[in-house]
C-alpha positions as CSV (number, residue, x, y, z in Angstrom):
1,X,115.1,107.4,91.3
2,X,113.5,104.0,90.9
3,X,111.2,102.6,93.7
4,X,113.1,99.4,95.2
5,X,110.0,97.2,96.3
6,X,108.6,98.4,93.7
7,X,110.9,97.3,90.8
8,X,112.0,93.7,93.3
9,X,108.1,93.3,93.5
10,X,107.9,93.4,89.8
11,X,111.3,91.2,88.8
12,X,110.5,89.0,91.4
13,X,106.9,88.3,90.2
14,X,108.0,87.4,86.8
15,X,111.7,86.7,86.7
16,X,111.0,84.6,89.8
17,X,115.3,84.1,89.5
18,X,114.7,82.8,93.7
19,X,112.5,79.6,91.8
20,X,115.1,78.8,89.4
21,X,116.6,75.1,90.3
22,X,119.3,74.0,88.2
23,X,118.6,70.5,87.9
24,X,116.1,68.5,88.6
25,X,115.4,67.4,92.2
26,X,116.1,64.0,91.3
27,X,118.4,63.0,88.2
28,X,116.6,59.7,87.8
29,X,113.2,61.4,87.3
30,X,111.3,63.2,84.6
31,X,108.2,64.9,85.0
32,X,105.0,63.6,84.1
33,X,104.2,64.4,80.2
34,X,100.5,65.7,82.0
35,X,102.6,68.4,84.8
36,X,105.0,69.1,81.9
37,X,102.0,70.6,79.6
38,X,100.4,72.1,82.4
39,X,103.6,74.0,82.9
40,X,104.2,75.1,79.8
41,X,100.6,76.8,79.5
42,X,101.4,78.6,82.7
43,X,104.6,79.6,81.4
44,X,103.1,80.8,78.3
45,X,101.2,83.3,80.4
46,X,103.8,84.3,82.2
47,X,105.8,85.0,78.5
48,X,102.9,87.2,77.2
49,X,103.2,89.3,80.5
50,X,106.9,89.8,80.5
51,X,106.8,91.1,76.9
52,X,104.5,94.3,78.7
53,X,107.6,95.0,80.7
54,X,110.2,95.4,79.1
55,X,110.8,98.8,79.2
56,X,110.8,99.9,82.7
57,X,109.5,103.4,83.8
58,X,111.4,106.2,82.3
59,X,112.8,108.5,85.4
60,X,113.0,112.5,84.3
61,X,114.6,114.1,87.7
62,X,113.9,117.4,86.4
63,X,110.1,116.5,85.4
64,X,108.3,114.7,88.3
65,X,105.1,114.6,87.2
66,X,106.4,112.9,84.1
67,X,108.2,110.4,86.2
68,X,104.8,110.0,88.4
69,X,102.8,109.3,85.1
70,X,105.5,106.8,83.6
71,X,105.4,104.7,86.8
72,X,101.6,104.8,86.5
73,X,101.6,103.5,83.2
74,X,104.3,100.8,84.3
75,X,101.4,99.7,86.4
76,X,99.0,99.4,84.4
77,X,101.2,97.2,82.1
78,X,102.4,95.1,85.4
79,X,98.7,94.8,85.8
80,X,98.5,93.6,82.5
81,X,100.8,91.0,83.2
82,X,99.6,89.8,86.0
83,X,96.4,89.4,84.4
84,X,98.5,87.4,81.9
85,X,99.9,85.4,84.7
86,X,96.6,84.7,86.0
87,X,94.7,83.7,82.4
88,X,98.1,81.2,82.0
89,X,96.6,79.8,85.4
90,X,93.2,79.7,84.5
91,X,93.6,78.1,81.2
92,X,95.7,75.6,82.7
93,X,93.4,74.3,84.8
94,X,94.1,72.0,88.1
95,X,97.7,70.6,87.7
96,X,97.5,66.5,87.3
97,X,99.3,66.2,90.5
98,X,98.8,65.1,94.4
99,X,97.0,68.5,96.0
100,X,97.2,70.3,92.9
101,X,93.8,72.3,93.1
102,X,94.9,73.6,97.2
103,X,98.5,74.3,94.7
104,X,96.8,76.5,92.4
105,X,94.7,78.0,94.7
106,X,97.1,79.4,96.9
107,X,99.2,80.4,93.7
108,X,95.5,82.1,92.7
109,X,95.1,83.5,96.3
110,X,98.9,85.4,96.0
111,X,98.3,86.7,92.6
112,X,94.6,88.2,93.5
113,X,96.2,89.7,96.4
114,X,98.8,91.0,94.7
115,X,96.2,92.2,91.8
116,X,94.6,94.0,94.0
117,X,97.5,96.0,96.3
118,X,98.9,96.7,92.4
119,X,95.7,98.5,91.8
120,X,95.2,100.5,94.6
121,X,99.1,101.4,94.5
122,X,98.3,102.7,90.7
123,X,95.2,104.6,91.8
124,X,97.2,106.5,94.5
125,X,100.0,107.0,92.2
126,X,97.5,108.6,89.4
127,X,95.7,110.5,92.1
128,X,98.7,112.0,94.1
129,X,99.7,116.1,93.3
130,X,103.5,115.6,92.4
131,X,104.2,119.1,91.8
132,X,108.2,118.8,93.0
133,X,110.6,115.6,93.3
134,X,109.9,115.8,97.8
135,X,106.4,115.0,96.5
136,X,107.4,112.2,93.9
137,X,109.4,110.4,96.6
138,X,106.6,111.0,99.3
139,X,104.1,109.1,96.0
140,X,106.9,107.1,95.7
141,X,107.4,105.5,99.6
142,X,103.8,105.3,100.3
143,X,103.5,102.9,96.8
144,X,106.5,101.2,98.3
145,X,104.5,100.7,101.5
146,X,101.9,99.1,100.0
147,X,103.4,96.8,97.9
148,X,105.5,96.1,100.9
149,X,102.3,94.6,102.6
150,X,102.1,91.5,100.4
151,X,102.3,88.0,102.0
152,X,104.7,86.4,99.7
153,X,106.1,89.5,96.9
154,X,108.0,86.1,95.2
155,X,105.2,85.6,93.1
156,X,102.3,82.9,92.5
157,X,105.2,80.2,90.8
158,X,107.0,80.0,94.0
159,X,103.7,78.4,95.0
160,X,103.1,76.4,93.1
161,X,106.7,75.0,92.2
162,X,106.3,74.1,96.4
163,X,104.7,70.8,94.8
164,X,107.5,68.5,93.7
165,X,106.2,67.2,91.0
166,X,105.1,70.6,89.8
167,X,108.8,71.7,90.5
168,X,110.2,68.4,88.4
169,X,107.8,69.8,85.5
170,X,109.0,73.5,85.7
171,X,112.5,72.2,85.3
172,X,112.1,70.2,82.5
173,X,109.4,72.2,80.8
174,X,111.3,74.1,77.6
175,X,108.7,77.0,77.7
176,X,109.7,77.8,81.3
177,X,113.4,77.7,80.1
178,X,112.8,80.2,77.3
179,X,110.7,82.4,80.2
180,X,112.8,82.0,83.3
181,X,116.2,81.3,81.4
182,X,118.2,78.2,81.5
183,X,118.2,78.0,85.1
184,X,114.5,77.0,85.7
């Protein structure tokens, strides 16, 4: 019994499939050499936190406390990743692009919000009395509800691949293809 905004939040975050392009805006383009290694250091982050997930919480229907604490742990590695996500984005720096520091910072903005419902959503989880599965999918719907309440659950790259010449980069950039698969 797997939480649905839950598990979208998560795929969506760091698959980020809805950003995949498969070619590049314009054929007669090519990212700037400068976007293209700014992308690949986010990208980079992004790789480093995918690797924490992937092995998704285990569900026990006849132990719900052990589902409980496996979804807990699940978000302490998402938080992981995010935190991942957001070193790929400090490291990189300002993207060498028209707007690119209000880019980042929005893509900054999303990813501290989302931080921060992630942690409260883990610290309700870990605190909640799951004695019976009724009370798992009560822990369940309210982590659901929260996670429901971010502004844009797509992730921080959707923001920042709203800049063209971002987006150009991310479709060129071979890290981002290894991440995101061949579609990015």
């Amino acid at each position: 019994m797997h939480s649905a905004v839950l598990v979208m939040s998560v795929a969506a975050l760091l698959s980020c499939a809805a950003c995949a392009s498969d070619a590049p805006p314009d054929p007669g383009r090519h990212a700037d050499p400068a976007a293209l290694a700014w992308v690949d250091k986010v990208c980079t982050g992004v790789a480093a936190g995918s690797a924490k997930l992937s092995q998704p919480p285990a569900v026990d229907d006849a132990d719900p406390v052990k589902t409980r604490d496996a979804m807990v742990d699940f978000l302490g590695r998402l938080g992981s990743a995010l935190e991942d996500m957001a070193g790929g984005l400090r490291t990189a720096g300002v993207p060498p692009v028209p707007d690119g520091q209000s880019v980042v910072d929005k893509a900054t903005g999303n990813l501290t919000e989302t931080q921060s419902k992630l942690a409260e959503t883990k610290t309700r989880m870990a605190q909640a009395k799951v004695t019976d599965q009724p009370s798992l999918r009560q822990v369940i719907s309210e982590a659901d509800a929260t996670m429901g309440k971010l502004t844009d659950p797509e992730g921080p790259i959707k923001d920042l691949k709203a800049n063209p010449e971002l987006d150009l980069a991310f479709s060129e950039s071979a890290t981002c293809k290894r991440v995101y698969g061949s579609g990015a």
